[in-house]
N, C-alpha and C positions, 0 to 999 in steps of 0.2 A: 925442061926436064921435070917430070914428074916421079917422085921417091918419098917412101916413107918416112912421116916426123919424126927428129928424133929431140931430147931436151934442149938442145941452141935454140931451137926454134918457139918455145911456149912464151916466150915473153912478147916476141911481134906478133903469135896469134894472139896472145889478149888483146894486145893492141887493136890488130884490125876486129877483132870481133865486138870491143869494146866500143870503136866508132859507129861499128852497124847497130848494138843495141840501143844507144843514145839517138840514133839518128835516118834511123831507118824501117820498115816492117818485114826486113830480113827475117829476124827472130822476135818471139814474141816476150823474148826477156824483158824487163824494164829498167832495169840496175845492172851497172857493170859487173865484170865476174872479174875477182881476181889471179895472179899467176899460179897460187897454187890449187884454185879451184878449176882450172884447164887442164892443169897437172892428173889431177885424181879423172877428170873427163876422160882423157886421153889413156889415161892408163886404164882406165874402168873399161872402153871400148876395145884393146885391144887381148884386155882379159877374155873376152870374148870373138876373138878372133878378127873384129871388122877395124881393116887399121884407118889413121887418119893418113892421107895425101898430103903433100905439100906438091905445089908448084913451084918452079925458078925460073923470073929471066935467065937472059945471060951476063947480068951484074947482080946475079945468086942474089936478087928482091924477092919473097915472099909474096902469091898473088892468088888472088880469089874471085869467084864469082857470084851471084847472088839469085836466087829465084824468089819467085818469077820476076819477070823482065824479059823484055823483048829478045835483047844481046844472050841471054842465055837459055832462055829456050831455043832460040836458032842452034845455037853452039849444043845443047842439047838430042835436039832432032838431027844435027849433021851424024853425030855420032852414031844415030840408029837408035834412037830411044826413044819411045812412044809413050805418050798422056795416056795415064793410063788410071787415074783418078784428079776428080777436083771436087774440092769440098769447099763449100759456100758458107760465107762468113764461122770460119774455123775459129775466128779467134780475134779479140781485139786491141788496137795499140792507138794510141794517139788518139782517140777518139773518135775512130772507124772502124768498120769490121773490115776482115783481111781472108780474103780464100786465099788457098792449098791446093796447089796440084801436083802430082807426085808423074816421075818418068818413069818407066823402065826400058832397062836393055838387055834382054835373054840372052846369053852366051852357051853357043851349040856345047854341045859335053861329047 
């Protein structure tokens, strides 16, 4: 099921985002964020209308995906979304550069 965040949920997002910062080129943060700087994140986005998603199994786990990678640009492209930029060494982590590529999905009006 996929439903909007509500506060139960900002402490397992620091969590899992806090493992991608340390440990991956998910995001190009380098220090973890704390719970109430996800807090001010998430409310500051939907001040602006664009809310956060959560996902659930069906043992109501918390679950994400990460771009790029292989697994999610498929799960990406199923849904109708097309590459629709990539930018080349965007940014660096670990002592690599790390491109960007952005999907989109036009929804008819």
């Amino acid at each position: 099921m996929i439903r909007a965040v509500n506060s139960n949920d900002i402490e397992a997002i620091t969590q899992i985002y806090n493992y991608y910062v340390l440990n991956t080129i998910v995001t190009f943060e380098t220090e973890p964020v704390s719970v109430q700087e996800v807090k001010v994140r998430v409310a500051g986005t939907a001040a602006d209308f664009l809310p956060w998603l959560v996902a659930e199994d069906d043992d109501d786990n918390i679950v994400g995906i990460s771009l790029p990678n292989p697994a999610s640009i498929a799960l990406h492209e199923k849904f109708a979304m097309k590459k629709v930029a990539h930018f080349e060494q965007a940014g660096r982590k670990f002592d690599h550069w790390v491109d960007v590529g952005y999907w989109q999905c036009l929804i008819p009006s």
